[in-house]
C-alpha positions as CSV (number, residue, x, y, z in Angstrom):
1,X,14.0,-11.9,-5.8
2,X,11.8,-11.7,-9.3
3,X,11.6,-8.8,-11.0
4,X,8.0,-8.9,-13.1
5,X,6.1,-6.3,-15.7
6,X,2.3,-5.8,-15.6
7,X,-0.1,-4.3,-13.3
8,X,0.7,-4.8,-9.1
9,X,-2.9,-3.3,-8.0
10,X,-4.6,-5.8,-10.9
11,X,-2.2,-8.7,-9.7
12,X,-3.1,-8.4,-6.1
13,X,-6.6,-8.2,-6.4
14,X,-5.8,-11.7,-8.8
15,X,-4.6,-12.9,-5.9
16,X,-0.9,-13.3,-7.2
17,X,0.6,-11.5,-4.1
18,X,-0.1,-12.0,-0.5
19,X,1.3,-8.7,0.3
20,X,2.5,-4.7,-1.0
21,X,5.2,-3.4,0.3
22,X,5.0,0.4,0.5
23,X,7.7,2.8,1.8
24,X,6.0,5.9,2.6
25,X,7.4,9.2,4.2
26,X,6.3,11.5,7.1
27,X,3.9,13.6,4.8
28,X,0.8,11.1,4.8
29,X,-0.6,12.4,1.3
30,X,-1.0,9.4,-0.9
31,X,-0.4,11.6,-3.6
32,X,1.1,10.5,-6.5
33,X,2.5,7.6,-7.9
34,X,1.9,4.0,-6.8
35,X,1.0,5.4,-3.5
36,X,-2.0,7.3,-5.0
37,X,-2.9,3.7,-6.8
38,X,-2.5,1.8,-3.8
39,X,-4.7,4.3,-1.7
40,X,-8.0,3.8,-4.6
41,X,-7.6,0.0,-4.7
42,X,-7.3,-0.5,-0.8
43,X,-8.5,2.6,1.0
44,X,-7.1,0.7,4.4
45,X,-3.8,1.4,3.6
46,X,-4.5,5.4,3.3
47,X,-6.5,4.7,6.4
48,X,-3.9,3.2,8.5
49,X,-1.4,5.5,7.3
50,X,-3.3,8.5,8.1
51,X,-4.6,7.0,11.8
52,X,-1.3,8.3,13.6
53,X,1.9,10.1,13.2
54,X,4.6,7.7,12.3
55,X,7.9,7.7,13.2
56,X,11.3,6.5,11.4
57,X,11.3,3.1,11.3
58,X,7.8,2.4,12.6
59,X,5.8,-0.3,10.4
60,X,2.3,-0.5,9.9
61,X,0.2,-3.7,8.4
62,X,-3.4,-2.5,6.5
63,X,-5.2,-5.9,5.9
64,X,-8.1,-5.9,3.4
65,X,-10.4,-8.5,4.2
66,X,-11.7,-8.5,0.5
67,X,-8.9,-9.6,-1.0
């Protein structure tokens, strides 16, 4: 693993990443934080978060054609 400094949303959208990994828990707010970041850049992520109740251990994949 690499640690890096600089911007993640900004990155992604540079193309530098193929993919965010976000941990989220049972509250589905997309509050605060990198979550609240990650749900302006790519609203599909809040959507698919938001599209059912999750349960421990459940993983969901948002693809944003855009990018």
């Amino acid at each position: 693993m690499k640690e890096l400094v600089g911007d993640l949303i900004r990155s992604a959208k540079n193309g530098e990443y193929d993919a965010i990994c976000h941990g989220s828990n049972c509250f589905q707010t997309f509050g605060a934080g990198i979550a609240l970041q990650i749900a302006k850049a790519f609203p599909v992520a809040e959507k698919l978060d938001k599209s059912k109740k999750w349960f421990l251990g459940e993983i969901g994949v948002a693809y944003d054609a855009r990018y």
